[in-house]
ZAMARGU-4260 file (C-alpha; in steps of 0.2 Angstrom, whole numbers, plus 5000, padded with zeros to 4 digits):
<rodrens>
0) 4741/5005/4780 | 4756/4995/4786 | 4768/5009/4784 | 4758/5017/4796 | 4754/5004/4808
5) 4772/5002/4809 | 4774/5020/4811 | 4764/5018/4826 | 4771/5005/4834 | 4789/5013/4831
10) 4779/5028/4839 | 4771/5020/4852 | 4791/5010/4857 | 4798/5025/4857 | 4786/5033/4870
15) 4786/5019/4881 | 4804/5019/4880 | 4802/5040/4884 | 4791/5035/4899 | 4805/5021/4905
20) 4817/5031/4905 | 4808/5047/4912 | 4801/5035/4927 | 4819/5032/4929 | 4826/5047/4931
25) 4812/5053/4943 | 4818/5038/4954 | 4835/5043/4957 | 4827/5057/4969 | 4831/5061/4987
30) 4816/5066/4999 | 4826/5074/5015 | 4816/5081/5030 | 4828/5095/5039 | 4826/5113/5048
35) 4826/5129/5037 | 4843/5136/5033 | 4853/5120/5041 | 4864/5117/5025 | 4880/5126/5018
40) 4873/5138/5001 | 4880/5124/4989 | 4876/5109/4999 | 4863/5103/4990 | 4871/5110/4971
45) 4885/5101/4974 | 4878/5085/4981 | 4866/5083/4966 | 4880/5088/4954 | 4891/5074/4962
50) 4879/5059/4960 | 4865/5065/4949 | 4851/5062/4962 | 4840/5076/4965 | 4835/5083/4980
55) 4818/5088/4988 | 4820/5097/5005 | 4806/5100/5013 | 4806/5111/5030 | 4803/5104/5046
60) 4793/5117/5057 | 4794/5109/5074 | 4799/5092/5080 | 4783/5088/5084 | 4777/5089/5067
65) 4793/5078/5062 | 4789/5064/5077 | 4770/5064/5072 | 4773/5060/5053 | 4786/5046/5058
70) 4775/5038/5069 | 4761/5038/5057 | 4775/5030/5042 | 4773/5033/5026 | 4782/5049/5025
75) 4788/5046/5009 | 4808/5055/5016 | 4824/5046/5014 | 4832/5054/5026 | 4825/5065/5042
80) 4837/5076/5054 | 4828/5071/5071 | 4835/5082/5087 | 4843/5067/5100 | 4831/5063/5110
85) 4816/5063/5096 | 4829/5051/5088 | 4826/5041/5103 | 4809/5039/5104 | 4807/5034/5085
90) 4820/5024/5083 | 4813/5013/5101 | 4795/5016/5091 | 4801/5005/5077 | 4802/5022/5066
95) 4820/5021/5060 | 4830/5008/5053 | 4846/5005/5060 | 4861/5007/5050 | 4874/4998/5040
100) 4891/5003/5046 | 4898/4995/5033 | 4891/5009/5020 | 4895/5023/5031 | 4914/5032/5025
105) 4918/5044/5040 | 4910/5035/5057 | 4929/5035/5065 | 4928/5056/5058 | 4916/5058/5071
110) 4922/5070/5087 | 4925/5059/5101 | 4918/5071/5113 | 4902/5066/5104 | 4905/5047/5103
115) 4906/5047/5118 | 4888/5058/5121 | 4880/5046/5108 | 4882/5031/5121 | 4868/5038/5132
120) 4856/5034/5119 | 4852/5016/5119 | 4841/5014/5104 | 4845/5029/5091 | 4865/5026/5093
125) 4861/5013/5080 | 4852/5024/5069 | 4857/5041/5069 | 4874/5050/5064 | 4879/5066/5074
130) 4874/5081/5062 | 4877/5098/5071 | 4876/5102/5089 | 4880/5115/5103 | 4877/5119/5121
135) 4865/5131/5132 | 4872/5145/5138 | 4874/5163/5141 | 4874/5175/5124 | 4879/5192/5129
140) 4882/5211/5123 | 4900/5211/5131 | 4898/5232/5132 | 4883/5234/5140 | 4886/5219/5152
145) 4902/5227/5157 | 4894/5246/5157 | 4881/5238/5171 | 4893/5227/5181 | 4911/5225/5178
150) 4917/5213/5186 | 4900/5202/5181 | 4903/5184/5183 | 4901/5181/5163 | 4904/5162/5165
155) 4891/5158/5177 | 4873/5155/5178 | 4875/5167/5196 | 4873/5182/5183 | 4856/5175/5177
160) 4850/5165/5193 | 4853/5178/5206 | 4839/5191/5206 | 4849/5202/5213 | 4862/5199/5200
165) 4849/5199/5183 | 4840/5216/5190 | 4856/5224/5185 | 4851/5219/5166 | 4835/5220/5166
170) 4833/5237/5159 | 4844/5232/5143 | 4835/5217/5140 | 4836/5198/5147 | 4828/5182/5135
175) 4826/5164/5141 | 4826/5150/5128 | 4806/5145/5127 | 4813/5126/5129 | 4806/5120/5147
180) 4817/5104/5145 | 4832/5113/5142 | 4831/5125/5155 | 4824/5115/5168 | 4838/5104/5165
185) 4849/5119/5169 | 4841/5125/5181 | 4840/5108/5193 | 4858/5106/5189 | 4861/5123/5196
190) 4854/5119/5212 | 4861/5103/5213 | 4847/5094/5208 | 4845/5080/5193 | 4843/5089/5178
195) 4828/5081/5171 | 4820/5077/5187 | 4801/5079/5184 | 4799/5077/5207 | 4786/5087/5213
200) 4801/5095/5227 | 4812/5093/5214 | 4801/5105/5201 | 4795/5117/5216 | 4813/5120/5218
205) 4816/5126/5199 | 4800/5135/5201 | 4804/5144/5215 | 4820/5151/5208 | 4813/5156/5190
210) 4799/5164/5200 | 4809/5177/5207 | 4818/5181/5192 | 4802/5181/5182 | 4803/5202/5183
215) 4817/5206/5175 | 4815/5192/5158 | 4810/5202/5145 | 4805/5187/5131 | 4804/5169/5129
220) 4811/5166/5114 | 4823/5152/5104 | 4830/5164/5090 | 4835/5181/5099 | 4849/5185/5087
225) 4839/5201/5080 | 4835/5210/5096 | 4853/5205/5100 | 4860/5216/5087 | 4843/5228/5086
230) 4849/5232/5105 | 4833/5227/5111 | 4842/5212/5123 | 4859/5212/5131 | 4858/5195/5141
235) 4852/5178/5135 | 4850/5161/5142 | 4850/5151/5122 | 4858/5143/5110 | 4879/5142/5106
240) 4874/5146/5090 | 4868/5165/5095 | 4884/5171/5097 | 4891/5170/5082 | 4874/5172/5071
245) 4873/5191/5081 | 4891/5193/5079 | 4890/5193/5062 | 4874/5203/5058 | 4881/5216/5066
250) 4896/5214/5056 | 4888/5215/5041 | 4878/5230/5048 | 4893/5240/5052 | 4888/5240/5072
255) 4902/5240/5083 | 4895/5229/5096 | 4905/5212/5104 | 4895/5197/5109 | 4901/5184/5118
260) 4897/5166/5124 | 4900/5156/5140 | 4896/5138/5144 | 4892/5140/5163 | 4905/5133/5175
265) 4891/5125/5186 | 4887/5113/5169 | 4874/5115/5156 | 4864/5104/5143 | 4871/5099/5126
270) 4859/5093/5112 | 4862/5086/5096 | 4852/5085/5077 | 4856/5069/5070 | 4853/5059/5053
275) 4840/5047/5050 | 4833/5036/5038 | 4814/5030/5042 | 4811/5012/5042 | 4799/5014/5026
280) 4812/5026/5017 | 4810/5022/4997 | 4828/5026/4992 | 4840/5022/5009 | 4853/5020/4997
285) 4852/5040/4991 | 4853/5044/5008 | 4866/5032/5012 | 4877/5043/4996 | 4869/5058/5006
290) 4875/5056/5022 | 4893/5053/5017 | 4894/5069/5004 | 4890/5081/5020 | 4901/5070/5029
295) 4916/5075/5020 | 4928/5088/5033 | 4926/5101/5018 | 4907/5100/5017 | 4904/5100/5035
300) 4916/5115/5036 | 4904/5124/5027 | 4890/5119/5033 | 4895/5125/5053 | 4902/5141/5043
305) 4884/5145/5037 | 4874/5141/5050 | 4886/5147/5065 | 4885/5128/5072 | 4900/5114/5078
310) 4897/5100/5065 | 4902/5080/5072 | 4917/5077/5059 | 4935/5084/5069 | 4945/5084/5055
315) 4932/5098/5049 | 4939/5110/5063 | 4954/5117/5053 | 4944/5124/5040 | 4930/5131/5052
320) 4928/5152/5055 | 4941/5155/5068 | 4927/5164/5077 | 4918/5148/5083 | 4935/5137/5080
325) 4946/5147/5093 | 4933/5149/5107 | 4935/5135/5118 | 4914/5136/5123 | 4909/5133/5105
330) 4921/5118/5101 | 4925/5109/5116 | 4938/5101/5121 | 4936/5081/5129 | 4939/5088/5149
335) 4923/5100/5146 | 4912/5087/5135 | 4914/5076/5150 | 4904/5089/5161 | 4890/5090/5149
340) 4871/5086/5152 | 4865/5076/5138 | 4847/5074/5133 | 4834/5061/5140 | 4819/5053/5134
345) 4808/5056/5150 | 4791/5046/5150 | 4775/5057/5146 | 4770/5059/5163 | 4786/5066/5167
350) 4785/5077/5152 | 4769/5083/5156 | 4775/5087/5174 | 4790/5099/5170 | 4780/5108/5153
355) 4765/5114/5169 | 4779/5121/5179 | 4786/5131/5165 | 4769/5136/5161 | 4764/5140/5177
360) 4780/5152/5177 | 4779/5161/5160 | 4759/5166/5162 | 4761/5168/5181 | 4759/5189/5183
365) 4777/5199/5184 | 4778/5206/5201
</rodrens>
C-alpha cells in the first residue's frame, strides 16, 4: 500500500507538473484581430518560429464589427489593426492603451510622409503604429481608356466628374468605391469644398454632381479587381491597391491588358490601418514582440508585396515590387503627401448626414 500511495502521489506530481507546464505554454499565445489576407504568406510561420508564441488570427469582417467589440472590452485580442479614424474614436473612448515608446525598435523607420499624417489624429497617435496604407483614386484599363478618348485626362477626377466626360466610359464599365466618407471627401474637395463637410449646401453640392453621373456607374463596390481583369469595368474611382492586385491577376492569367493608377491632381483622401493593443489586452507584451517582427524593412517588404499595399517602414522601399516602388502615385514622395486629405472623426450627426446623401444617390432611379 505504500508503494502504491507513492506511486500516486509521484503520479499525481507529475500531472500537475504536465498541467503547469501545458498552462504555460498555452499562455505564450497571441490573439491578433486583422483583415483577411493583410499578412505576407510566412508572416505569421516566421514570427512564431522567431519567439515561440503562437498566433490566433481571427478575421475582421467590417470595422464596425471591430469598433463594437472594443467598445464592449473584453475581446480577449492583443493586438487589433483598426483603420485611422476608428483608431481615433477607440483610443478617445478609453479603448486602447497608449504606448510605450521605449519598447518599440523602428518608430524613427516610419515614412515621414506619414509622421507627419499621423499628427492630425490627437488621441490614437499615441496608440497606434502606421501598418499599411494608400490613397483614393483612379484605377484604369489603359487600352480601353485610350480606345474611347486619347487624350483622356488620366490624372484627373474631370474624367470621372464631368458627365460628359464618364459617358465616354460608360459602355466599358465605370465602379465607384461603396465608402460615402471617402468619396464625399473627394468629391467636396473637387468643387472646392471641405472635404468632410456634413453642411446641408455643402452635401447638395456633392449630391448634385454624383447625381448626373449616376447613369453611367455601373457598380458600387470596394474590391473591383475581378471585373477589372474579367473586362466587365474599365474605370474606377477605389483603392491604390487595385492597380497592382489587377495587374497582376492578369498576369498570371496570361491577359495582355495594362492598368494604371492616378492620384488626381485636384487632391484626394489617404487612409491608413494601424496597430493597436486594447486597453484589456492579456499579453501586450506578445504584441509588443509582434509589432516590431513586422516592423522589420524585410517583413514589411513582404508583406506590401503580397497584398499590393505601401507599408509605413521607408527603409522597406528598396526591397518592394518595382511595380508599386517606381510609380510615383503608389509611394509618394513628401511634396505629394503634403496635398493629401487625411481622415476625420466627424461627430454622429455629421456622419449620419453625409451616409443619407450617399444613399439618397445610389437607390435614387438611373435616368
Amino acid at each position: 500500500m505504500k508503494v502504491t500511495y507513492k506511486r500516486l502521489l509521484c503520479s499525481l506530481g507529475l500531472a500537475l507538473s504536465a498541467a503547469v507546464s501545458s498552462a504555460q505554454a498555452e499562455e505564450k499565445v497571441l490573439k491578433l484581430y486583422n483583415w483577411a489576407d493583410y499578412f505576407a504568406e510566412d508572416t505569421l510561420s516566421r514570427f512564431t518560429a522567431e519567439t515561440g508564441i503562437k498566433v490566433i488570427y481571427d478575421v475582421m469582417d467590417g470595422s464596425e464589427t471591430l469598433e463594437a467589440k472594443m467598445m464592449t472590452g473584453g475581446s480577449g485580442y492583443d493586438l487589433i489593426f483598426p483603420g485611422d479614424t476608428v483608431g481615433e474614436r477607440l483610443m478617445r473612448a478609453g479603448s486602447l492603451q497608449p504606448l510605450d515608446r521605449s519598447r518599440l525598435t523602428a518608430l524613427e523607420d516610419i515614412e515621414p510622409g506619414l509622421q507627419k499624417l499621423r499628427t492630425h489624429y490627437l488621441y490614437s497617435s499615441k496608440a497606434t503604429i502606421p501598418y499599411t496604407w494608400g490613397t483614393i483614386g483612379v484605377t484604369y484599363n489603359a487600352e480601353q481608356i485610350n480606345k474611347r478618348m486619347p487624350d483622356a485626362p488620366v490624372n484627373s477626377l474631370d474624367m470621372l466628374f464631368k458627365p460628359e466626360l464618364a459617358a465616354r466610359f460608360a459602355d466599358c464599365g465605370i465602379s465607384m468605391i461603396d465608402s460615402p466618407d471617402e468619396v464625399l471627401a473627394v468629391v467636396l474637395n473637387y468643387l472646392g469644398r471641405e472635404p468632410r463637410s456634413a453642411k446641408p449646401e455643402d452635401l447638395a453640392a456633392a449630391s448634385e454632381l454624383l447625381r448626373k453621373l449616376r447613369p453611367y456607374i455601373r457598380k458600387f463596390q470596394s474590391q473591383p479587381v475581378t471585373d477589372l481583369v474579367n473586362g466587365n469595368l474599365c474605370l474606377s474611382l477605389g483603392y491604390s491597391g487595385d492597380m497592382t492586385q489587377a495587374q497582376r491577376a492578369a498576369d498570371a492569367a496570361g491577359k495582355k491588358t495594362t492598368f494604371q493608377y492616378h492620384i488626381p491632381r485636384e487632391g484626394t483622401t489617404v487612409w491608413m490601418d494601424t496597430m493597436a493593443i486594447p486597453v484589456d489586452a492579456q499579453h501586450p507584451e506578445y504584441a509588443y514582440a509582434f509589432i516590431n517582427f513586422v516592423m522589420r524593412p524585410e517583413n514589411m517588404a513582404a508583406i506590401s508585396n503580397f497584398t499590393g499595399y505601401p507599408t509605413s517602414n521607408a527603409k522597406a522601399r528598396p526591397s518592394v515590387d518595382p511595380m508599386m516602388r517606381n510609380n510615383p502615385d503608389i509611394y509618394l514622395d513628401p511634396a505629394t503627401f503634403e496635398k493629401l486629405i487625411p481622415g476625420k472623426d466627424i461627430s454622429q450627426a455629421d456622419m449620419r448626414a453625409r451616409m443619407r446623401a450617399w444613399t439618397k444617390f445610389k437607390t435614387d432611379p438611373v435616368n
